[in-house]
VMD Tcl script that draws the C-alpha trace (Angstrom):
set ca {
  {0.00 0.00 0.00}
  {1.21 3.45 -0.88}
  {1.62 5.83 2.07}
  {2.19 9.38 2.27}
  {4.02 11.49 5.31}
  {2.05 14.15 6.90}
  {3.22 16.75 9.11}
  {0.28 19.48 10.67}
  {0.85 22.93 10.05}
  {1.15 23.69 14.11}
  {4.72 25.79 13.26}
  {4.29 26.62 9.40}
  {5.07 30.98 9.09}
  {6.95 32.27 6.14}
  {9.72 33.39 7.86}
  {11.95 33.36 4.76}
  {11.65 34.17 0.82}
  {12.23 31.22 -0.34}
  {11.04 32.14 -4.12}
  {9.89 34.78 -5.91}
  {6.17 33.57 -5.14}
  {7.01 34.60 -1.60}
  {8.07 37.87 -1.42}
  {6.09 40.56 -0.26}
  {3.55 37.97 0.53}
  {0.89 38.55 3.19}
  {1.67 36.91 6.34}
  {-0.15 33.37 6.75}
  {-3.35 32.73 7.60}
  {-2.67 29.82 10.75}
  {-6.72 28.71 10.70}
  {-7.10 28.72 6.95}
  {-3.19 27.05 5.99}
  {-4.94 24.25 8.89}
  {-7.92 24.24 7.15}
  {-6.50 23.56 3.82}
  {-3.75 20.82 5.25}
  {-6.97 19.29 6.71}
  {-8.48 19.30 3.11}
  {-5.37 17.91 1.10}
  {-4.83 15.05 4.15}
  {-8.31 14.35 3.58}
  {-8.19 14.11 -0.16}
  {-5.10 11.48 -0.28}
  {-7.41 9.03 2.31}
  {-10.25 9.18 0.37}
  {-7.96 8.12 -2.76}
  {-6.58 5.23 -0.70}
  {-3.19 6.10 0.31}
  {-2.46 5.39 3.87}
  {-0.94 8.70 6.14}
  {2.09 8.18 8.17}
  {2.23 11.33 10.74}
  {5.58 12.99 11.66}
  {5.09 15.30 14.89}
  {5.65 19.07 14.34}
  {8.62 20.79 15.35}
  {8.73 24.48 16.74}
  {11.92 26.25 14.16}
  {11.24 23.61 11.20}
  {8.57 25.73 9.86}
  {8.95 23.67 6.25}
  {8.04 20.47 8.09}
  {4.73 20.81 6.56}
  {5.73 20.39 3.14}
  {6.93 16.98 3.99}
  {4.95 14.88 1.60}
  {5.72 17.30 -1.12}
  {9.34 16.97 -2.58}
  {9.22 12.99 -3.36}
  {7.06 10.23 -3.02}
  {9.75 7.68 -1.64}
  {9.37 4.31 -1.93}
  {11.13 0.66 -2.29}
  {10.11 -2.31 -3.95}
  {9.73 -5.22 -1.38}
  {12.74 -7.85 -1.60}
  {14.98 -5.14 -2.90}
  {16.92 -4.98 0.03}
  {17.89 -1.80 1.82}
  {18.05 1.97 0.11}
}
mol new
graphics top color blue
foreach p $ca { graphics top sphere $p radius 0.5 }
foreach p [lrange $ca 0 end-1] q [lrange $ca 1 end] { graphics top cylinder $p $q radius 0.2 }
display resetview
């Protein structure tokens, strides 16, 4: 079964500009960026991935955007990464 890493938004600011996207940006909304995490968590259950949680730390404020680089995965009897 495919599963997919989720970490809440609890610590996610934009502290940095990290693109061009970014800058001058408005500060973040904490109840809608939850409400929206909430929303995309919701949308990978319903298409049958299974969520593996990762608990928030305060300073890592990109720890949200854990299940969005790579989908990492290994194919079983292939031995270690």
């Amino acid at each position: 079964m495919n599963r997919v890493l989720f970490c809440p938004p609890t610590y996610f600011e934009g502290r940095d500009v990290k693109n061009p996207f970014m800058q001058d940006a408005a500060p973040v909304e904490k109840e809608l960026a939850l409400r929206q995490w909430e929303e995309v968590r919701r949308a990978f259950e319903v298409a049958g991935f299974a969520l593996a949680g990762i608990e928030p730390v305060p300073g890592l404020e990109d720890m949200v955007f854990a299940n969005n680089p790579v989908f990492v995965g290994r194919q079983e009897g292939a031995g270690p990464f």
